[in-house]
C-alpha positions as CSV (number, residue, x, y, z in Angstrom):
1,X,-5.2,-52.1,39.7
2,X,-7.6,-54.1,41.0
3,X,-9.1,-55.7,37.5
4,X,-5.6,-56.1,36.6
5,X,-4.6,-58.2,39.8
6,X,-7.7,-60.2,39.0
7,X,-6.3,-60.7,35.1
8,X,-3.0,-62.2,36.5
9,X,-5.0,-64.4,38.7
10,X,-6.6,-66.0,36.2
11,X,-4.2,-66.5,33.7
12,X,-2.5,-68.1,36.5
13,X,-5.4,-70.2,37.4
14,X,-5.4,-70.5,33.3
15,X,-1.8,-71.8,33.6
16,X,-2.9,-74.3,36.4
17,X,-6.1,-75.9,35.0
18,X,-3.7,-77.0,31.6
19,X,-1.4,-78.3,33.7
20,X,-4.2,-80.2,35.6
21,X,-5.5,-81.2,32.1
22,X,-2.0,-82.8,31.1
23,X,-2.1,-84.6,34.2
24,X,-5.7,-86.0,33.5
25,X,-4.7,-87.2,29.6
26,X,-1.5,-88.7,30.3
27,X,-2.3,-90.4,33.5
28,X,-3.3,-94.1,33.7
29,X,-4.9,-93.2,36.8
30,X,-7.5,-92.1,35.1
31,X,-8.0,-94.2,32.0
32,X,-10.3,-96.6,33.7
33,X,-12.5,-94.1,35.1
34,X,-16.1,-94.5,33.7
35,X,-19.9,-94.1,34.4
36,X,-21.5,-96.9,32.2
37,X,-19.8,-96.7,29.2
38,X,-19.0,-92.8,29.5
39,X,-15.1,-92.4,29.8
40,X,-14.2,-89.9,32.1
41,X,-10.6,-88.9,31.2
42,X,-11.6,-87.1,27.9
43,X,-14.8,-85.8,29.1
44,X,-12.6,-84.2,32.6
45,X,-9.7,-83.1,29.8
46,X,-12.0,-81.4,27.6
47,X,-13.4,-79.6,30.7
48,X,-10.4,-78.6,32.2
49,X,-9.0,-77.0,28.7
50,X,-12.2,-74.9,28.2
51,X,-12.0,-73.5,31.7
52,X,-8.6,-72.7,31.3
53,X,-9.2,-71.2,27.6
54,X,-11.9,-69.2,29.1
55,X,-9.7,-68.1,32.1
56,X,-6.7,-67.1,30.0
57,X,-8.8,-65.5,27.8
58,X,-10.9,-63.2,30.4
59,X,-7.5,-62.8,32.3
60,X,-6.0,-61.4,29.0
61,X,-8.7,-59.3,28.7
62,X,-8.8,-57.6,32.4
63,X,-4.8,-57.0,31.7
64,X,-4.7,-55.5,28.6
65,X,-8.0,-53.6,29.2
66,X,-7.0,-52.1,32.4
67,X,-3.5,-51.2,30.7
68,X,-5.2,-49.7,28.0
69,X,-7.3,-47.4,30.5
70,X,-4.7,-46.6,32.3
71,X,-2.9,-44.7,29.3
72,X,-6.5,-43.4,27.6
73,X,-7.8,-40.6,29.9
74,X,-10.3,-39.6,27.3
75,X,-14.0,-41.3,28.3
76,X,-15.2,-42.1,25.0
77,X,-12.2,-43.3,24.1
78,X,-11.8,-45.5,26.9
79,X,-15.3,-47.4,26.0
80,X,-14.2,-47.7,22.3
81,X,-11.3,-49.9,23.6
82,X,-13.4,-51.5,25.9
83,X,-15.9,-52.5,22.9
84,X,-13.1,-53.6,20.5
85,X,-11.1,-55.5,23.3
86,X,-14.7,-57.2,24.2
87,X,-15.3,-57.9,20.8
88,X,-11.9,-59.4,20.1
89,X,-11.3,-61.2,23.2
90,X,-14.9,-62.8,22.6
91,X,-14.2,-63.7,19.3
92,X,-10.9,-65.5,20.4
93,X,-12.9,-66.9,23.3
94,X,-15.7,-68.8,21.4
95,X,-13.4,-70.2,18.6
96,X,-11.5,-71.6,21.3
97,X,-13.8,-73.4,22.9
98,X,-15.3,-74.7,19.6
99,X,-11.6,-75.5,18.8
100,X,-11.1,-77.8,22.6
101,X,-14.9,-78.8,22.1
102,X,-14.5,-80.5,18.2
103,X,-10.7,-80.9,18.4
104,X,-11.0,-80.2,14.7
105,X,-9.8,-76.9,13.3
106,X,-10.5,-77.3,9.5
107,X,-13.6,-78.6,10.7
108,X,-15.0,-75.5,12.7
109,X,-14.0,-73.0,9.5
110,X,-15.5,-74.8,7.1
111,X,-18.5,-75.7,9.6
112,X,-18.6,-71.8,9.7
113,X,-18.3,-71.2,6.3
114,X,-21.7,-73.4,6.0
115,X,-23.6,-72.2,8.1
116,X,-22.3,-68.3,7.5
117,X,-25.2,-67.5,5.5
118,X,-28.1,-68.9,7.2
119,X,-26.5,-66.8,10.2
120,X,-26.3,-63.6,8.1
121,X,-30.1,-64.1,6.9
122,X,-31.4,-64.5,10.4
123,X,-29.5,-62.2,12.0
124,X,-30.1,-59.7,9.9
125,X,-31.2,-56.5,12.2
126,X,-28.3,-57.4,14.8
127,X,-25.2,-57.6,12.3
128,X,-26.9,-54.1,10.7
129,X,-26.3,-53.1,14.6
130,X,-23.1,-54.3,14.7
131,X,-22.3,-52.9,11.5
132,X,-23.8,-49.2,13.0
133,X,-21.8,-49.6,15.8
134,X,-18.2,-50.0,13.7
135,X,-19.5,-47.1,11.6
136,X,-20.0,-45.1,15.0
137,X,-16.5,-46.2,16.4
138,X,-14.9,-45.0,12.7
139,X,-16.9,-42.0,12.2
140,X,-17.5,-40.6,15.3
141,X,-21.4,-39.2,14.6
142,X,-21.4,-39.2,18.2
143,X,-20.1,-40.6,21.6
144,X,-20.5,-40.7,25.1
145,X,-21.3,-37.3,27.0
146,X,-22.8,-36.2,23.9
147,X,-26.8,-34.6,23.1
148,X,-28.0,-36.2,20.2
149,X,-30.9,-36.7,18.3
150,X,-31.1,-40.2,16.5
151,X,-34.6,-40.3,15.0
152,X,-37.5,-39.3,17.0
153,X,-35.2,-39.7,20.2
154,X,-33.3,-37.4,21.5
155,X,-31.0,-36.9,24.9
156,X,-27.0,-37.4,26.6
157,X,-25.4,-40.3,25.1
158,X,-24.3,-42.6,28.1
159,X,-23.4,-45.8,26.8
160,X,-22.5,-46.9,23.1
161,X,-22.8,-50.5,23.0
162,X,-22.2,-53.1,20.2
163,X,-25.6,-53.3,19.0
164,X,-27.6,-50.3,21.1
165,X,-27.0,-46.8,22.1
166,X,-28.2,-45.2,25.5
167,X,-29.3,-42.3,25.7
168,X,-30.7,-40.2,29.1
169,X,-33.9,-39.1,27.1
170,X,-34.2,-35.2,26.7
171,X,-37.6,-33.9,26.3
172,X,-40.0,-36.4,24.5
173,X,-43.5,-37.0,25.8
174,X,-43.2,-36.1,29.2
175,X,-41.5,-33.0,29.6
176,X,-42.2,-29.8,26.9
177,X,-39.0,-28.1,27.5
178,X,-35.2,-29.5,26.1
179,X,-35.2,-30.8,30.1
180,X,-34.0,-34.5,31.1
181,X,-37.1,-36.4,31.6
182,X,-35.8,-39.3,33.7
183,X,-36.0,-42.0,30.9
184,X,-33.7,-44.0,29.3
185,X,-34.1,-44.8,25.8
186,X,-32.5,-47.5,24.0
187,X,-31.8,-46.7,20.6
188,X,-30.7,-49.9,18.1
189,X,-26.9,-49.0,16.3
190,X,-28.9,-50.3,13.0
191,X,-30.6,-46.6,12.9
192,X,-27.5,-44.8,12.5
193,X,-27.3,-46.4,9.0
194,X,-30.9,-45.3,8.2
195,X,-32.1,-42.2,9.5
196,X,-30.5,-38.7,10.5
197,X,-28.2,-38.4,13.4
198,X,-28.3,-34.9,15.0
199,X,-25.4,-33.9,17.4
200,X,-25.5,-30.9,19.9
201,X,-22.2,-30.7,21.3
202,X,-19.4,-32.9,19.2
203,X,-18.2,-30.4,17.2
204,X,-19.4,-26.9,18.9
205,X,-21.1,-26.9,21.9
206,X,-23.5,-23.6,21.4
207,X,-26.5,-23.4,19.6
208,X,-28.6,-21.2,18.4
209,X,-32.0,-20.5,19.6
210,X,-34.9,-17.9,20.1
211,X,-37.2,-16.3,22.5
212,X,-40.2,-14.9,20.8
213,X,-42.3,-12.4,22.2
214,X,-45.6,-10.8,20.9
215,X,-46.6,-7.1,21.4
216,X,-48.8,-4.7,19.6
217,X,-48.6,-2.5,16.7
218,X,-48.7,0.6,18.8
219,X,-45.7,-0.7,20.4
220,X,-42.4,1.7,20.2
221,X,-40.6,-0.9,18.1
222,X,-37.1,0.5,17.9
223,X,-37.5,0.9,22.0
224,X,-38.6,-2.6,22.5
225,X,-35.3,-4.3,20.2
226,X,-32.6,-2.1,22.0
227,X,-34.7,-3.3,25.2
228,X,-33.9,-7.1,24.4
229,X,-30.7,-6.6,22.7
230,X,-29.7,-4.9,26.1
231,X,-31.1,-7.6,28.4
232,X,-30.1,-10.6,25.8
233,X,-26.2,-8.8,26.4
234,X,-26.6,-8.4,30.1
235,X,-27.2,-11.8,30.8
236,X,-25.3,-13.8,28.4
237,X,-22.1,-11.1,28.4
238,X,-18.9,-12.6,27.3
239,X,-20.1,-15.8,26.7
240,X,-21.8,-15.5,23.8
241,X,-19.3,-13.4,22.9
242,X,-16.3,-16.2,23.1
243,X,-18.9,-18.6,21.4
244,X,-19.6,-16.9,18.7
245,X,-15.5,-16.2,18.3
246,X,-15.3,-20.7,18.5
247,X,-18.5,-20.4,15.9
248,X,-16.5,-18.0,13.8
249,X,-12.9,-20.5,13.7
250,X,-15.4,-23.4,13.0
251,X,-17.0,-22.3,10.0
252,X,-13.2,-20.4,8.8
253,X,-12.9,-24.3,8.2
254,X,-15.5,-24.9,6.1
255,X,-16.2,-23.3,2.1
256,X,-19.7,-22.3,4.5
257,X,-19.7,-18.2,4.4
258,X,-22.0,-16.9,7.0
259,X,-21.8,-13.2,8.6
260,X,-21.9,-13.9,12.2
261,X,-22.9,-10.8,14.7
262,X,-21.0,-11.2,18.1
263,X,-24.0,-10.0,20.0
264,X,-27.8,-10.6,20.4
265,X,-29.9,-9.7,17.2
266,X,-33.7,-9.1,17.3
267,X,-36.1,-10.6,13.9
268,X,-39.5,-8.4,13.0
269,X,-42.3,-10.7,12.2
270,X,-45.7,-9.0,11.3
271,X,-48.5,-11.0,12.4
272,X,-52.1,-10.2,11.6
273,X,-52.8,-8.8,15.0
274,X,-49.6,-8.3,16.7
275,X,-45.5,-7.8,16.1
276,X,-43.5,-10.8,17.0
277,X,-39.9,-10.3,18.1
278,X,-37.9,-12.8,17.9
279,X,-34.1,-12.7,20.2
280,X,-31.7,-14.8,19.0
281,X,-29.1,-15.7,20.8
282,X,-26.5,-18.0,20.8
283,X,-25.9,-20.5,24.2
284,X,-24.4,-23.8,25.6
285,X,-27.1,-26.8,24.2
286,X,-27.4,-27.6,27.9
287,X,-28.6,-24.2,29.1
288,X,-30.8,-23.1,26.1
289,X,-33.7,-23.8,28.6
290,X,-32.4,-21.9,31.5
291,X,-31.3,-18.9,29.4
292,X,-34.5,-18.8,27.8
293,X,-36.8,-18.3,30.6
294,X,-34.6,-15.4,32.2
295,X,-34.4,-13.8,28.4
296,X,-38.6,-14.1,29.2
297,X,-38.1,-13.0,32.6
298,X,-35.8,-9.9,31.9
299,X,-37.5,-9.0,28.7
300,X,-41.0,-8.8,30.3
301,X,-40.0,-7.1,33.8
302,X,-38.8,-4.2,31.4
303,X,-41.2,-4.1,29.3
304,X,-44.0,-3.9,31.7
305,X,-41.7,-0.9,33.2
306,X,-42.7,1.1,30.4
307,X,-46.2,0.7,29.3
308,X,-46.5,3.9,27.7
309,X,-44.3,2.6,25.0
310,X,-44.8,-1.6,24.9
311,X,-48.1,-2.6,23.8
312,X,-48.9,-6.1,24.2
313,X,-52.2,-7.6,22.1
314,X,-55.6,-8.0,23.9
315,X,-57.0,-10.3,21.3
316,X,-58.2,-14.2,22.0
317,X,-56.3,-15.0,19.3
318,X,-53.1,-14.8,20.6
């Protein structure tokens, strides 16, 4: 309510200044008014309109903007409007004052028309941007709120601006573990068009993912997958179970055909000294951490139980 109160202020104020401008051109109070052989009266006119093109313009803006949010309750959606109502207000905004400022119309297009591709050329990496941008607004790759991977960056989508995207980096240098690492990384739109865009949670928000654990060959095998499988079930319960149910509807879409298990399953890898099992399991993108390391913790508590029957390997090499 605010913003809009503001909007209606200025279009107001909009209202006032062209009515102040009037004034100024059609007044012979102020056709003598000079500083050397500077006139004034155009100089105060062509003043006045821009101010009040720039005021009704923003007021417009705040108005319809604040309208428009009003009715979209979605938050991606809400900054696409913004964008587009930015992008067309300031569009309206600068060819208006070019328009008060030449006073020539036919003039300013064809002036633009020149000078279009000597623009184009030097602009090139921005206009790509702003080119990614439309494509993300069309397409939807991604959007706020999301986890993406956009190149080598990666991490929650905050903001999705006309030429950048913002993301709260995940992992990268600092951190080892799909953890935020307090950065924020600024990732031009220009990349969408040119490299691999990798989304987490648009579509399905589970993923799946492994924990991998290494014992001997003397271990009881069968004893030590029903172990994990058991654990993996325990502590994920009906989650996984209702995700892999939304995985299942998802690819029912799709020509994909994939047999999909409802609960944990556990991968044999033979290693040249040791067993590797791997658990997979299928979790929320933004717990995979946290589910992993009490899968580790669980796993390894019962394992250590039974010693008879896990082996772990006692070489360097592991």
């Amino acid at each position: 309510m605010v913003r809009r109160s503001v909007g209606y202020l200025a279009l107001v104020a909009a209202v006032a200044l062209l009515v102040v401008a009037g004034v100024v051109r059609s007044a012979a109070v102020f056709a003598d008014l000079a500083v050397g052989s500077w006139q004034l009266r155009p100089v105060l006119t062509q003043g006045l309109l821009t101010t009040a093109v720039l005021a009704a313009v923003a007021g417009a803006y705040l108005v319809v903007e604040s309208v428009l949010a009003a009715r979209v309750s979605n938050k991606r959606r809400t900054q696409d409007v913004r964008n587009v109502l930015r992008l067309g207000f300031g569009i309206i905004a600068v060819a208006g004052v070019a328009g008060v400022l030449t006073a020539q119309w036919v003039g300013l297009l064809f002036s633009l028309g020149i000078v279009g591709f000597a623009i184009t050329f030097a602009l090139q990496q921005p206009l790509l941007s702003l080119v990614g941008w439309l494509y993300i607004v069309s397409k939807r790759p991604y959007g706020v709120g999301d986890r993406v991977e956009i190149g080598d960056s990666r991490g929650d989508v905050i903001e999705v601006g006309f030429l950048t995207t913002t993301l709260w980096e995940v992992g990268g240098r600092l951190v080892t573990s799909g953890q935020p690492s307090g950065r924020v990384v600024t990732v031009p739109n220009a990349e969408v068009l040119s490299t691999q865009v990798v989304n987490d949670t648009t579509l399905f928000e589970y993923v799946w993912s492994e924990v991998s654990i290494q014992v001997a060959y003397e271990t009881d095998l069968e004893f030590a997958r029903e172990t994990m499988i058991e654990e993996a079930t325990a502590h994920l319960g009906d989650e996984m179970r209702r995700g892999v149910q939304t995985y299942r509807s998802h690819l029912d879409r799709t020509a994909v055909d994939l047999d999909v298990r409802e609960g944990p399953t556990v991968n044999v890898v033979q290693r040249e000294s040791w067993v590797e099992l791997r658990l997979r399991f299928l979790s929320p993108s933004r717990r995979v951490t946290r589910n992993r390391n009490a899968l580790y913790e669980r796993i390894l508590a019962r394992f250590n139980e039974e010693p008879d029957r896990v082996k772990f390997p006692v070489s360097r090499h592991r």
